[in-house]
C-alpha positions in Angstrom: -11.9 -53.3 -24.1 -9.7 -56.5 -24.7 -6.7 -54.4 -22.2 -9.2 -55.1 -19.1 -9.3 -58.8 -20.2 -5.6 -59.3 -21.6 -3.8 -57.1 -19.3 -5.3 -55.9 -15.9 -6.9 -59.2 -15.1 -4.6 -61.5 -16.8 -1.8 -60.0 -14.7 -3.5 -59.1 -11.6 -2.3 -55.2 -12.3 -5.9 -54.5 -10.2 -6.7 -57.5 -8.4 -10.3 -56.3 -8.2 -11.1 -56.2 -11.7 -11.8 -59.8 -12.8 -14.8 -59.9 -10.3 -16.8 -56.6 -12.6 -15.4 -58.2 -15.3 -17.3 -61.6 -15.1 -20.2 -60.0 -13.6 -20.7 -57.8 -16.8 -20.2 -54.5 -14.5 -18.0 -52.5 -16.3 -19.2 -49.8 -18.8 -16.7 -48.9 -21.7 -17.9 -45.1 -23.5 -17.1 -44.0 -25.9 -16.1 -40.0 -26.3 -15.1 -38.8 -29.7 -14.8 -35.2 -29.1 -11.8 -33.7 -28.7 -13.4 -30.5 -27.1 -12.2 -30.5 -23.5 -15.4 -28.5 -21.8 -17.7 -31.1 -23.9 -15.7 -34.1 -22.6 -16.1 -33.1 -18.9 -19.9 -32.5 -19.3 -20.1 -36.2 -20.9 -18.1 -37.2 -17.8 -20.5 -35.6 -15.5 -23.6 -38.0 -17.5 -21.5 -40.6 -16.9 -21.5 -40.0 -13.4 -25.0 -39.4 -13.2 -25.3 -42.7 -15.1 -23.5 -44.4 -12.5 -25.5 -42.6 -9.7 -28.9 -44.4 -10.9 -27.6 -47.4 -12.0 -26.4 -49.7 -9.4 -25.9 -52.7 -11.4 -23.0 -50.3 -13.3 -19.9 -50.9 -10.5 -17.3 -48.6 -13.0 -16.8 -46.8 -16.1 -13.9 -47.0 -18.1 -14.8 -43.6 -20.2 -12.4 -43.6 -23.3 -11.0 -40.5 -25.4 -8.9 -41.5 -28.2 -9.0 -38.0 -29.5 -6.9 -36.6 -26.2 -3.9 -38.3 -28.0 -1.3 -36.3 -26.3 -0.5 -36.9 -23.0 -0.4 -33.3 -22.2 -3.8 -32.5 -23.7 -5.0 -35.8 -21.6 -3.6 -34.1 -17.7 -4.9 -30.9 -18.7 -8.1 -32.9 -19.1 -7.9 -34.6 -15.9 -6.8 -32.1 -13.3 -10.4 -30.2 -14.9 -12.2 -33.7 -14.8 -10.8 -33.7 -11.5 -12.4 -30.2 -10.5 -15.8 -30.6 -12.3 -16.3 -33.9 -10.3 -15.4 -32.3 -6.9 -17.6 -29.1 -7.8 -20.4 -31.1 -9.1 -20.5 -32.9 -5.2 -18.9 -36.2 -6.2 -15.7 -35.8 -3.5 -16.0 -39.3 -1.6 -18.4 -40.6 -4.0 -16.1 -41.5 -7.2 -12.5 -42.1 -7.7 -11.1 -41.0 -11.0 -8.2 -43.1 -12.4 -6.1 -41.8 -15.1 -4.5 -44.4 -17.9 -3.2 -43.1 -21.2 -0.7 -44.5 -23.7 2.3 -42.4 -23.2 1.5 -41.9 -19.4 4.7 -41.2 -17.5 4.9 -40.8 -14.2 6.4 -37.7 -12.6 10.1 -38.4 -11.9 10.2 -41.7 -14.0 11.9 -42.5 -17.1 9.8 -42.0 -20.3 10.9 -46.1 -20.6 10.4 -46.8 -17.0 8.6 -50.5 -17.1 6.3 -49.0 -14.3 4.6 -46.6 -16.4 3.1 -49.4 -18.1 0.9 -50.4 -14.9 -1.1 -46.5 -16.2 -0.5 -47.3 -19.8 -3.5 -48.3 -21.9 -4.2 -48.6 -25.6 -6.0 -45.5 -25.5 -6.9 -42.5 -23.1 -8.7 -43.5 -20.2 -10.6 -41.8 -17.5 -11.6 -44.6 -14.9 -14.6 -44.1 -12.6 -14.8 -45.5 -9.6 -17.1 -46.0 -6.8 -15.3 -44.9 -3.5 -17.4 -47.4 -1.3 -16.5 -50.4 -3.4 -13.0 -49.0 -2.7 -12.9 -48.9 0.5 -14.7 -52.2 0.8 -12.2 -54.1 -1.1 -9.5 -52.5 0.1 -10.7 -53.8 3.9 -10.7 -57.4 2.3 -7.7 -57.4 0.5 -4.9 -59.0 2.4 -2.4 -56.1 1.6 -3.7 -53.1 -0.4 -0.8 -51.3 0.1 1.1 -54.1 -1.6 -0.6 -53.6 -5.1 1.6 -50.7 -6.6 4.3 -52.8 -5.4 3.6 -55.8 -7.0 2.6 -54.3 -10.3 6.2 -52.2 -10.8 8.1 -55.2 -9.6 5.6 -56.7 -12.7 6.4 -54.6 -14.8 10.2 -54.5 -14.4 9.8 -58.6 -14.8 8.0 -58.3 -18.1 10.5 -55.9 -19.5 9.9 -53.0 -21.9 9.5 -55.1 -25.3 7.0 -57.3 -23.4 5.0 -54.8 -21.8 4.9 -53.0 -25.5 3.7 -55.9 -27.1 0.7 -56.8 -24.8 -0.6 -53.0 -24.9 -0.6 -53.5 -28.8 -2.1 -56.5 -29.0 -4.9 -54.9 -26.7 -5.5 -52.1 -29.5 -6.2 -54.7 -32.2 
């Protein structure tokens, strides 16, 4: 997914990224359906997947069909249960990235929604141990979010649009 390359790494939005990347660590799926009960069950593989294979670090699980950003949260606060139920609390992270993502109390044209936008709905596993490892080495997690609105506001609206679209070619 050219966004990873072009966007996340090029601007450091997660400065943990370009490590998996060059390593080859990242898996990108691939779910077409837009049935939301058959999407969390292909989530649940894909945890499963990650479970026995080690070499995986995270998995960027893609659903173009959940084009509406409101389809896409009702997605993920059941993604979000089905992982906790199915005994992954502690064990992955889920991050959420979507085209039209908008964070709560933000501006529809906030530049800082654009540090969750991606060319297409995104459901981002992540191993909580690697987490919390890089977390411990980074020299100021808590300064990431920071760095990536005051990014973002740099960039400006017309920028930021024009990187996510070149990421969708």
């Amino acid at each position: 997914m050219r966004w990873v390359k072009d966007f996340v790494v090029e601007y450091n939005i997660c400065p943990f990224a370009k490590r998996e990347l060059e390593r080859g660590s990242i898996r990108y799926q691939v779910a077409m359906s837009d049935d939301i009960e058959e999407l969390l069950q292909q989530l649940v593989v894909e945890c499963q997947l990650l479970d026995n294979q080690p070499d995986v670090e995270t998995t960027l699980f893609i659903t173009p069909c959940l084009s509406s950003f409101e389809d896409y949260l009702d997605c993920l606060y059941w993604a979000e249960k089905i992982i906790s139920k199915q005994g992954y609390d502690g064990v992955y992270q889920l991050a959420s990235f979507h085209p039209d993502y908008c964070f709560a109390g933000e501006a529809d044209t906030a530049p800082s929604n654009y540090t969750n936008r991606s060319p297409y709905p995104v459901f981002h596993l992540i191993r909580e141990a690697t987490v919390s490892r890089l977390t411990r080495l980074h020299p100021d997690p808590e300064g990431i979010p920071e760095h990536n609105i005051a990014l973002t506001e740099e960039l400006g609206i017309s920028s930021l649009k024009q990187i996510l679209a070149s990421c969708k070619l």
